[in-house]
N, C-alpha and C positions, 0 to 999 in steps of 0.2 A: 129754208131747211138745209141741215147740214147733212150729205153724206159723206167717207168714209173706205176707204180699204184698211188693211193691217198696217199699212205706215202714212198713208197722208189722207188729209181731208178736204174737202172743197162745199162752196157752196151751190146748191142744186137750184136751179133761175133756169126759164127761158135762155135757150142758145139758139141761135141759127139752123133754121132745119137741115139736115141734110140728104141730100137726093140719094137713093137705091137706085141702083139702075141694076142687080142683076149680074151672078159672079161672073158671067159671060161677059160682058159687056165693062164689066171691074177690070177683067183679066186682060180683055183688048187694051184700053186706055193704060194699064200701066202698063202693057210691051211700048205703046206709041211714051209714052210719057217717060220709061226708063233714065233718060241718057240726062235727063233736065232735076231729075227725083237724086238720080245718082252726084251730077252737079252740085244741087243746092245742099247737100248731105257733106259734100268734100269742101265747099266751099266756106260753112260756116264752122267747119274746121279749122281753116285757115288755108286752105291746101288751093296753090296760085293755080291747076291746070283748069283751061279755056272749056267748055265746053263743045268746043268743034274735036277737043283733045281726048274727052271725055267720051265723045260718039265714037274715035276712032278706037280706043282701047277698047269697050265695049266690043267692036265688029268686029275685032282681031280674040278676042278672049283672052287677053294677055291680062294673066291677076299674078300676084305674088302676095304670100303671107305666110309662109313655113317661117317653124322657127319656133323657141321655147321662150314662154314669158316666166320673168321670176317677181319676187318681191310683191308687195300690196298693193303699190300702186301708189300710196300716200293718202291722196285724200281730193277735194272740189277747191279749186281756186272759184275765189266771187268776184265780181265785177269791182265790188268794192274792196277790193283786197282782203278780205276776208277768207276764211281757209276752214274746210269744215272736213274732218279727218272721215274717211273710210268705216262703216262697220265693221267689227270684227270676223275675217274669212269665216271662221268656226259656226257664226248664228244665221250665215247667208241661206246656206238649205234650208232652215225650217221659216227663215222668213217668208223666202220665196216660195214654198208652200202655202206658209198662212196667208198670202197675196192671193193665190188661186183658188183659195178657198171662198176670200172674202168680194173678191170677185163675180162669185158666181149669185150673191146677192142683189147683185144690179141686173136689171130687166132689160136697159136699151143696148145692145151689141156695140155701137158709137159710145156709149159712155163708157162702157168693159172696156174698148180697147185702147181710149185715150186716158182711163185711169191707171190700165197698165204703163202706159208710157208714163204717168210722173210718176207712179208710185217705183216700177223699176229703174229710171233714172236717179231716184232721190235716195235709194236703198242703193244701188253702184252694185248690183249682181253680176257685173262680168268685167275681166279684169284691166279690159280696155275697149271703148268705143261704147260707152254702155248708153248713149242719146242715140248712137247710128242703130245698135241692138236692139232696143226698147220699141225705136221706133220702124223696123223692119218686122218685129211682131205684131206690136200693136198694127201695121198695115196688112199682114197676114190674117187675122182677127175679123177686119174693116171686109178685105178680100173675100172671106169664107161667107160672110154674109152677106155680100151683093154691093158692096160699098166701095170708092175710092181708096185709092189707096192714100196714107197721109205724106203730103210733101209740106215741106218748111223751107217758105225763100230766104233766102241766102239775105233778100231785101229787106226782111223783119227780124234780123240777126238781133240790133238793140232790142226789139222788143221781147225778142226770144231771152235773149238771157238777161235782162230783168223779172222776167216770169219767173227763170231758175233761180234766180237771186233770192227769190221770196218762196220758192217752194223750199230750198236748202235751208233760210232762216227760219221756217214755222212752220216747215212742213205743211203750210196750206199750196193748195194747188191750184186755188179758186185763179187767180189771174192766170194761170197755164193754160188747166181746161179752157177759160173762155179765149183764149188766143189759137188753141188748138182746133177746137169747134171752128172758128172762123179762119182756120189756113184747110181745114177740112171741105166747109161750104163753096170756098174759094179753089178750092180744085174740084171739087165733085160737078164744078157746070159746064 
């Protein structure tokens, strides 16, 4: 059985259960886990710092990011050099609405928040960083309900962006989701 948000679809199968533990106990695990969440975020970026570099910026608070962004952005480089242009800025509101709407037709809180993630990375709602944004919501979403928070090792980077590769060509998500679900299962123990 196929489900479905306003822009992508996947199919709906057995995934790895994932453990609740309880936003108490969410909210512990992602202070201890921060500095590793934060890492693996910068790293499959591309961004060379260590994570002993990573713990120290963190302990000092030192962020920077003022500053005016212009232009659209362009569009998704694919792995296979393929290149898939941007939405038009003008239809992003109401898509992103119709996301939140069709959202609220899924029942499990794990599936809502990792459908948030492909569907707002594949839709490009924010005008830079929008796999790091997607997936700080979607972990927010995961949080509120008692859930891990989602981390993506820096280790399953090929796997990760071949997922994207096929959720950008078909808008299916089925290979995401199910890579998602198991980088999820794989932190939640």
């Amino acid at each position: 059985m196929r489900r479905a948000t306003s822009r992508v679809s996947w199919e709906h199968h057995e995934r790895p259960h994932i453990v609740k533990l309880g936003t108490d106990r969410a909210l512990f695990r992602l202070a201890k886990q921060l500095p590793d969440l934060v890492w693996n975020a910068a790293a499959l970026e591309g961004n060379t710092f260590t994570l002993p570099e990573v713990r120290t910026l963190l302990d000092a608070g030192l962020f920077r990011g003022e500053g005016d962004a212009e232009g659209d952005g362009g569009g998704v480089r694919l792995m296979d050099g393929g290149f898939i242009p941007f939405d038009p800025a003008d239809e992003l509101g109401e898509a992103h609405a119709d996301l939140l709407v069709s959202l609220q037709g899924l029942d499990n809180p794990v599936e809502q928040a990792l459908a948030y993630f492909c569907s707002a990375t594949r839709s490009q709602f924010y005008f830079d960083g929008n796999k790091r944004t997607a997936r700080l919501v979607a972990s927010g979403l995961l949080l509120s309900h008692g859930y891990s928070s989602l981390n993506i090792p820096h280790a399953r980077r090929l796997e990760f962006n071949l997922a994207l590769d096929e959720l950008f060509h078909a808008d299916d998500a089925t290979t995401l989701m199910d890579f998602l679900y198991d980088c999820l299962a794989e932190s939640s123990q």
